[in-house]
C-alpha positions in Angstrom: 12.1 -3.0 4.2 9.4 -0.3 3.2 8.8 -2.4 -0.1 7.4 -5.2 1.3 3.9 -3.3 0.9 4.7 -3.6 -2.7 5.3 -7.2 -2.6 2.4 -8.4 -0.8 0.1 -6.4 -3.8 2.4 -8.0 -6.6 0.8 -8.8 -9.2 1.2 -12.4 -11.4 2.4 -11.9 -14.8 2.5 -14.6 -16.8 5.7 -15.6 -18.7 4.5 -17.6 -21.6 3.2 -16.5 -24.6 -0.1 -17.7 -24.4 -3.0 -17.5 -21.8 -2.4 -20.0 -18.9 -6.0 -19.9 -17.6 -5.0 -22.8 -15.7 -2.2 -21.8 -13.8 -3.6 -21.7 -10.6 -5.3 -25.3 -10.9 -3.3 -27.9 -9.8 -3.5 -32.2 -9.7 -5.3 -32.6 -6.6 -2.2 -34.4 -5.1 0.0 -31.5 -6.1 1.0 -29.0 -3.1 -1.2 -25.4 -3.9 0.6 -22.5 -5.1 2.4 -19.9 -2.6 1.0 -17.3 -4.3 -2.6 -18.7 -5.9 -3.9 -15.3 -5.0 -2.3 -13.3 -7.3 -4.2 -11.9 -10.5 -2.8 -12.9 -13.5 -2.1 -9.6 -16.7 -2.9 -10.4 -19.7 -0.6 -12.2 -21.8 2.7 -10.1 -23.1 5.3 -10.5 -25.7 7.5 -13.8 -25.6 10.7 -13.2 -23.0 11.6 -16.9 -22.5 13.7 -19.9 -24.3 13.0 -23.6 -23.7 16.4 -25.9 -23.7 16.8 -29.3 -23.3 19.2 -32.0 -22.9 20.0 -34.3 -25.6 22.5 -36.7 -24.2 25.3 -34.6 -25.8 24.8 -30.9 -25.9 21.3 -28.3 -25.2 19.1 -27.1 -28.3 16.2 -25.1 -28.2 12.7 -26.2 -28.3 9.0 -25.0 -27.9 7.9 -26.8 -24.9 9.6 -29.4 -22.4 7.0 -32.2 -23.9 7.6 -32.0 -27.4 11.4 -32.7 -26.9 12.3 -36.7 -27.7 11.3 -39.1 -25.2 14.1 -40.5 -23.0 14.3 -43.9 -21.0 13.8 -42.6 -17.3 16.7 -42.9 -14.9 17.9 -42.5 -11.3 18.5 -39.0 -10.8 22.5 -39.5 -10.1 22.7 -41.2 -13.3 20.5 -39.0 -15.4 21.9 -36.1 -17.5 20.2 -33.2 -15.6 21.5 -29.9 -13.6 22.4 -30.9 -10.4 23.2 -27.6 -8.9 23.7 -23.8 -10.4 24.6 -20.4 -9.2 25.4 -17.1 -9.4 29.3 -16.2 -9.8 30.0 -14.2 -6.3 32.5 -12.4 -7.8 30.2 -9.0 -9.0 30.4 -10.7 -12.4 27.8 -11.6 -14.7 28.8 -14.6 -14.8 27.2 -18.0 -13.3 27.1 -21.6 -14.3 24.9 -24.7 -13.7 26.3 -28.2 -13.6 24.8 -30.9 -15.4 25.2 -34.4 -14.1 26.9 -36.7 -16.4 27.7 -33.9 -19.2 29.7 -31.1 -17.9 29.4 -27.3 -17.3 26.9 -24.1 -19.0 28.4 -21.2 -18.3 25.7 -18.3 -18.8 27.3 -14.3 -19.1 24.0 -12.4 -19.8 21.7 -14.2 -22.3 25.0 -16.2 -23.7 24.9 -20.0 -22.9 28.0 -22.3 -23.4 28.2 -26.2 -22.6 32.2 -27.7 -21.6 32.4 -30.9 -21.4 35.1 -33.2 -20.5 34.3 -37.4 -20.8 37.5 -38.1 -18.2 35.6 -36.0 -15.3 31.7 -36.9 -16.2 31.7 -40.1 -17.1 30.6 -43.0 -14.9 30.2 -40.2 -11.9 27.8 -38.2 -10.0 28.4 -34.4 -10.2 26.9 -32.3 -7.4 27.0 -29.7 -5.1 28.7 -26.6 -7.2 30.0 -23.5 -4.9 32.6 -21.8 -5.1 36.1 -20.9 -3.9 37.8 -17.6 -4.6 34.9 -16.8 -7.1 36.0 -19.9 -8.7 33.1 -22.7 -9.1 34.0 -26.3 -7.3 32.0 -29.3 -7.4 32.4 -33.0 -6.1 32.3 -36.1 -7.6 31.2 -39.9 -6.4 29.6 -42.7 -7.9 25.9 -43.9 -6.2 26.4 -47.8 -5.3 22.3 -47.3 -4.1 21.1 -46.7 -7.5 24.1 -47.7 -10.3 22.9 -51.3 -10.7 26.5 -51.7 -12.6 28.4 -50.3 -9.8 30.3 -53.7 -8.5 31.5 -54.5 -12.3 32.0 -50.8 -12.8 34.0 -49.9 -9.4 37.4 -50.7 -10.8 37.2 -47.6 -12.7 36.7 -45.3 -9.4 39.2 -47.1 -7.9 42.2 -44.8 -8.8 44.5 -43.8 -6.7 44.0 -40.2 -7.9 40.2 -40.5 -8.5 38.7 -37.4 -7.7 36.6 -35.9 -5.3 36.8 -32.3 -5.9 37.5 -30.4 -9.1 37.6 -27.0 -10.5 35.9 -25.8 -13.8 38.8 -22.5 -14.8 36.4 -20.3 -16.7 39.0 -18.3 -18.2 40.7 -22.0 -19.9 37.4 -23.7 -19.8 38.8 -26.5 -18.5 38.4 -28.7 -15.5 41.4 -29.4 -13.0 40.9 -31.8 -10.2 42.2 -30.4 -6.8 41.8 -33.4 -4.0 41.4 -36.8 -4.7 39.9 -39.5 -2.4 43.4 -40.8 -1.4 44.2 -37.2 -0.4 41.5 -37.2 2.4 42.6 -41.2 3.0 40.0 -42.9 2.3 40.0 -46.7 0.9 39.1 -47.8 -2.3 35.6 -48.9 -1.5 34.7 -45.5 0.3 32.3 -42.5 -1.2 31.6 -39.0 -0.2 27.9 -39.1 0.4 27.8 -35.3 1.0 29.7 -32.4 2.8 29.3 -29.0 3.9 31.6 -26.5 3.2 31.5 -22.7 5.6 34.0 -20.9 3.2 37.0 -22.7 5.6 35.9 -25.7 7.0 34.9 -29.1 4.7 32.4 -31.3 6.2 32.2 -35.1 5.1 30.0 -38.0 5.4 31.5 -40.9 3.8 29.9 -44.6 2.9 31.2 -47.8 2.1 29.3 -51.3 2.0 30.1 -54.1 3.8 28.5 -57.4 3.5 25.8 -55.4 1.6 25.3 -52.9 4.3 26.1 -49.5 4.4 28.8 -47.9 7.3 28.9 -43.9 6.7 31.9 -42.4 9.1 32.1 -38.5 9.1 35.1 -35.5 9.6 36.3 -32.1 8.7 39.1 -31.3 6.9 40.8 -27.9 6.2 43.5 -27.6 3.2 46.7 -25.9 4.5 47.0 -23.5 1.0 44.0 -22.2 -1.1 42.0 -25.1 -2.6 42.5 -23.9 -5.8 45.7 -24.2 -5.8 46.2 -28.0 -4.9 46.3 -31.0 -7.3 46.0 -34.5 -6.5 49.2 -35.1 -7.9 50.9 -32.9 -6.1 49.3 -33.1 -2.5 49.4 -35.7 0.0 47.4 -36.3 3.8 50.3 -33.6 5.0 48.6 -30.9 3.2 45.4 -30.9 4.9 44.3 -30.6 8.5 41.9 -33.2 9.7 39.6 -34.0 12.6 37.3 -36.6 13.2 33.2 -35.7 13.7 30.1 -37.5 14.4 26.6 -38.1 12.9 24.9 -35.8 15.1 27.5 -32.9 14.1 26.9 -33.6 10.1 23.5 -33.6 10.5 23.1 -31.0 12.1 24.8 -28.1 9.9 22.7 -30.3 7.1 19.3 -30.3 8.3 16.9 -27.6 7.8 16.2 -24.7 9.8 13.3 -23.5 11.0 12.3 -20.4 8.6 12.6 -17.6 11.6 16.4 -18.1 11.7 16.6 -17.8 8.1 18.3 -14.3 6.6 16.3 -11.3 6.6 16.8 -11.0 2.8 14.7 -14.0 1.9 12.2 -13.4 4.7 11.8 -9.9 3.3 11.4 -11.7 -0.3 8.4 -14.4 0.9 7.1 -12.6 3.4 3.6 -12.2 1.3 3.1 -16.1 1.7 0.9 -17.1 4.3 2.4 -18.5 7.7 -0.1 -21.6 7.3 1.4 -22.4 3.8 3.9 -25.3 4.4 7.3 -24.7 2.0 11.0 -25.8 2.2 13.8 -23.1 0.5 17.4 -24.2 -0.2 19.3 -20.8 0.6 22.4 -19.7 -1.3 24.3 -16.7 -0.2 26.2 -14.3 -2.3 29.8 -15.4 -0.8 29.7 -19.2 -2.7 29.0 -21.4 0.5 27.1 -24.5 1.1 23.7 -24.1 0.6 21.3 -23.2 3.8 17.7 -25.3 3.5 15.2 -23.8 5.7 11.5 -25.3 6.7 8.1 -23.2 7.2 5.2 -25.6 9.3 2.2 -24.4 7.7 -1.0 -25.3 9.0 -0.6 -29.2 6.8 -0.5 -30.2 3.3 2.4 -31.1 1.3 5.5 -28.8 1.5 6.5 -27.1 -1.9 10.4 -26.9 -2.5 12.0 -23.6 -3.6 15.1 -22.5 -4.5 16.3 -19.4 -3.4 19.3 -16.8 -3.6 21.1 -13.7 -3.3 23.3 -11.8 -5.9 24.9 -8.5 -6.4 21.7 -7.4 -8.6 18.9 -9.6 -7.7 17.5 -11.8 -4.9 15.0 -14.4 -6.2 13.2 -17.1 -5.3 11.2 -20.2 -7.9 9.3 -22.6 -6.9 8.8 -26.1 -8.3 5.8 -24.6 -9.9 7.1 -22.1 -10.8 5.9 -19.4 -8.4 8.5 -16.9 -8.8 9.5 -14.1 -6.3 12.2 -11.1 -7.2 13.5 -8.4 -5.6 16.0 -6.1 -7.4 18.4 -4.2 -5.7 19.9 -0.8 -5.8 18.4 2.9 -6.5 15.3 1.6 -7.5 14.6 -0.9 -5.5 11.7 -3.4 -6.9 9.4 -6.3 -5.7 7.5 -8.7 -7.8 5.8 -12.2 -7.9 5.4 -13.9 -10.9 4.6 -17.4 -12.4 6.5 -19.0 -14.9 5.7 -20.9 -17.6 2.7 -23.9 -16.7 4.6 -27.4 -16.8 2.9 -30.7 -17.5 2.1 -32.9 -15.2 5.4 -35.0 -13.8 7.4 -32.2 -14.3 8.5 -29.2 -12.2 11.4 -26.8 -12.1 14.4 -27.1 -9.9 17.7 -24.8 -9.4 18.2 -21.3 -10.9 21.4 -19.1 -11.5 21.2 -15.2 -13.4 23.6 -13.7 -15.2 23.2 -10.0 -15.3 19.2 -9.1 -16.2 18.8 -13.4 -17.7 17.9 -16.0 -15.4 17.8 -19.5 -16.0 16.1 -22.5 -14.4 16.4 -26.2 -14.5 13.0 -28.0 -15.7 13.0 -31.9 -15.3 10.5 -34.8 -15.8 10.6 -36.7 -12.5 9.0 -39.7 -11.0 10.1 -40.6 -7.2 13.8 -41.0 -7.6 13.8 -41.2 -11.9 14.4 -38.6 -14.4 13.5 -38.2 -18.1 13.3 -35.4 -20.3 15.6 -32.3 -18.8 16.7 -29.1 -19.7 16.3 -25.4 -18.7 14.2 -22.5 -19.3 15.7 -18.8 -20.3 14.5 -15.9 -18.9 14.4 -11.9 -19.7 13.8 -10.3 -16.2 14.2 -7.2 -17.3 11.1 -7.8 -19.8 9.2 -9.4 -17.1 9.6 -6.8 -14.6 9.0 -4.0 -16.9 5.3 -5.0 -16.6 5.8 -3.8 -13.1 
């Protein structure tokens, strides 16, 4: 793209209000910056929000680390955002889930939480896409980490317990569409993951016996729009199975080396360095499964990014915060910015934007815990004015 030029001379404008002097210095066992090189403008007007979690709804706050202290948490149990997106409708629209609370729906710089305690509670929520511009996301319970999960597996064991559901935007409500009994699985069985191509569903699925784990893997296909089932209403006859193996699951999961990755987010990145080690999780604009693709640098530890493509935008963020954006249409404009500095122990995760507002999930995280949580709102078209 003849902008790339542009994009390897971005400059680093700094989102917070105050000077971050010390945005390019890192904990010496934190992964460097791909974009440490960039010169920082001086500091401009405020065009960001802090949120955070607070067990039952978001309020705003200063900073991530003046927000009440929380007891720390396995991630699947923690209220967090699992997973957000971009509506791939051409709307404004997009959502984020949040683990163990419900759903935000953003439209613009608008920011709604629905909830719903018969869906959320006692579950892991994860993996949002979406299905006829409608979002989708599963739901299991983690026997690894759930230290009640043997007194508490009576209550997934329903006969209509489910594994997918739908959040309807327009009721702002939540419908479940298949159950675990649907794709016949027992009582003691969870979906540990899947991959879904826009047709074709991808399982793995655990169960423990005598305290070890057995995973067994398949495809299914629904014989009518997914949005139109209901566990209720559907049995094994409505959906096309076939059986698939490890090597088959993991390998439309595992990530791909960065040279077969789309030519929109290597145009994006393509001012980081080929020696910089970095792992992106790639959404496309159609509502898919997630893409994760790997650059080998020259060593050092990998930074995760986030990454995808809208209508509007296509963006990439860090866990540091190193931001990349490219807008689309007439004019047609690169930039690499940094968001706000985090504290130690906590980095930013997924991102969804709604029209010219982007929002990204900021968590406190230790190995496989969680504390505080929240998000961080975003004026792009503020930001990239300084362009």
């Amino acid at each position: 793209m003849n902008s790339i030029t542009a994009l390897k001379k971005a400059l680093l404008i700094s989102v917070s209000c105050i000077a971050l002097a010390g945005c390019s210095k890192k904990e010496n066992d934190t992964p460097p910056s791909p974009a440490e090189d960039l010169v920082e403008l001086k500091p401009v007007q405020k065009n960001h929000v802090w949120y955070y979690f607070n067990g039952s709804d978001f309020a705003q706050t200063d900073l991530p680390q003046h927000t009440p202290e929380v007891m720390e948490r396995p991630w699947t149990e923690s209220t967090r955002i699992a997973s957000a997106a971009s509506a791939p409708t051409g709307e404004r629209k997009a959502y984020a889930l949040v683990n163990r609370l419900g759903m935000l729906s953003f439209n613009g710089n608008e920011v709604k939480l629905h909830t719903d305690a018969s869906i959320f509670s006692g579950v892991t929520a994860d993996s949002l896409v979406f299905s006829e511009g409608k979002p989708v996301f599963y739901l299991y319970r983690s026997s690894f980490f759930n230290t009640d999960f043997e007194n508490s597996v009576s209550a997934a064991v329903q006969p209509s317990r489910p594994f997918l559901v739908e959040f309807d935007s327009a009721a702002n409500l939540f419908f479940p569409l298949v159950s675990y009994a649907n794709l016949k699985l027992d009582d003691d069985q969870q979906i540990a993951g899947y991959f879904w191509d826009g047709k074709t569903w991808a399982c793995s699925a655990k169960k423990t016996v005598d305290r070890r784990v057995e995973f067994s893997y398949f495809y299914w296909e629904p014989n009518a729009p997914i949005t139109s089932l209901s566990p209720a209403l559907s049995s094994s006859a409505n959906f096309t199975f076939k059986s698939s193996t490890e090597e088959e699951y993991r390998t439309l999961n595992m990530p791909r080396l960065f040279n077969s990755a789309p030519e929109d987010l290597k145009d994006l990145v393509s001012s980081i360095p080929s020696e910089f080690s970095f792992s992106v999780v790639w959404k496309n604009s159609e509502g898919t499964s997630p893409v994760q693709y790997f650059q080998q640098g020259s060593g050092g530890v990998p930074l995760n990014a986030n990454a995808s493509s809208s209508e509007k935008y296509v963006a990439a963020v860090f866990a540091d915060g190193t931001t990349y954006i490219q807008t689309r249409g007439e004019e047609e404009k690169n930039a690499a910015f940094r968001l706000p500095l985090l504290p130690a122990g906590y980095v930013y995760g997924d991102f969804a934007i709604s029209g010219d507002t982007m929002y990204v999930a900021w968590e406190q995280s230790s190995f496989y815990k969680t504390g505080r949580t929240g998000f961080l709102q975003v004026q792009l078209a503020a930001v990239l004015s300084q362009f």
